[in-house]
C-alpha positions, -999 to +999 in steps of 0.1 A: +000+000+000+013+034-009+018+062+014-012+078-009-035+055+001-029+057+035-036+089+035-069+086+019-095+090+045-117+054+052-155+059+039-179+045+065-212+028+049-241+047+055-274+046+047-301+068+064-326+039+074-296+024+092-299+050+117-323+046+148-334+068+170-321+041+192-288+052+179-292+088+192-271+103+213-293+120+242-306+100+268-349+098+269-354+115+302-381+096+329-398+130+334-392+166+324-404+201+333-404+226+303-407+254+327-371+241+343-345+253+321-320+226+325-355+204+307-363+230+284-329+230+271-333+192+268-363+193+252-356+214+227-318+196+221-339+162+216-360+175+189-330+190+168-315+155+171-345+140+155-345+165+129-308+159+120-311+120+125-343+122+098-325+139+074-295+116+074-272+128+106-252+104+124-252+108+153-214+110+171-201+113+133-222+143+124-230+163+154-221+155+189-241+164+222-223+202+223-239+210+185-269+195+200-274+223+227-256+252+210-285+247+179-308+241+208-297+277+228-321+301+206-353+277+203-350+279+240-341+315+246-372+320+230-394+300+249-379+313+282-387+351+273-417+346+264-425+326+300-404+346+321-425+344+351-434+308+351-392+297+346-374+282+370-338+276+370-312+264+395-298+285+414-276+270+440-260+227+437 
């Protein structure tokens, strides 16, 4: 094998309906609060991992828990303006 093709980078198989959303990386929460911010934030990081994982996203190779949040960050800045007075958020561990 030539230096080359060493260098070439290895292709990983993929096809979209090989992905499950078993395969995802968040965990399914046992209960959540959307007025909690810490479950708000979860929320709203779960549903852009189905999005990306529907159109063909896999998951650890094409996003990883951090891009999860970050993309989650304005959906949820939203929702916690608008509800301002019903939020709660952790204050002291």
């Amino acid at each position: 094998m030539s230096s080359a093709d060493e260098r070439q980078p290895k292709s990983i198989p993929f096809n979209a309906k090989d992905t499950t959303m078993s395969d995802k990386l968040l965990r399914d929460p046992d209960t959540v609060a959307p007025e909690n911010l810490d479950d708000l934030l979860l929320i709203m990081a779960k549903n852009v991992e189905a999005g990306l994982i529907k159109g063909g996203a896999r998951p650890g190779i094409d996003y990883s828990i951090l891009d999860l949040y970050e993309l989650a960050q304005p959906f949820a800045l939203e929702i916690f303006k608008k509800n301002i007075a019903t939020m709660n958020y952790t204050v002291r561990w």
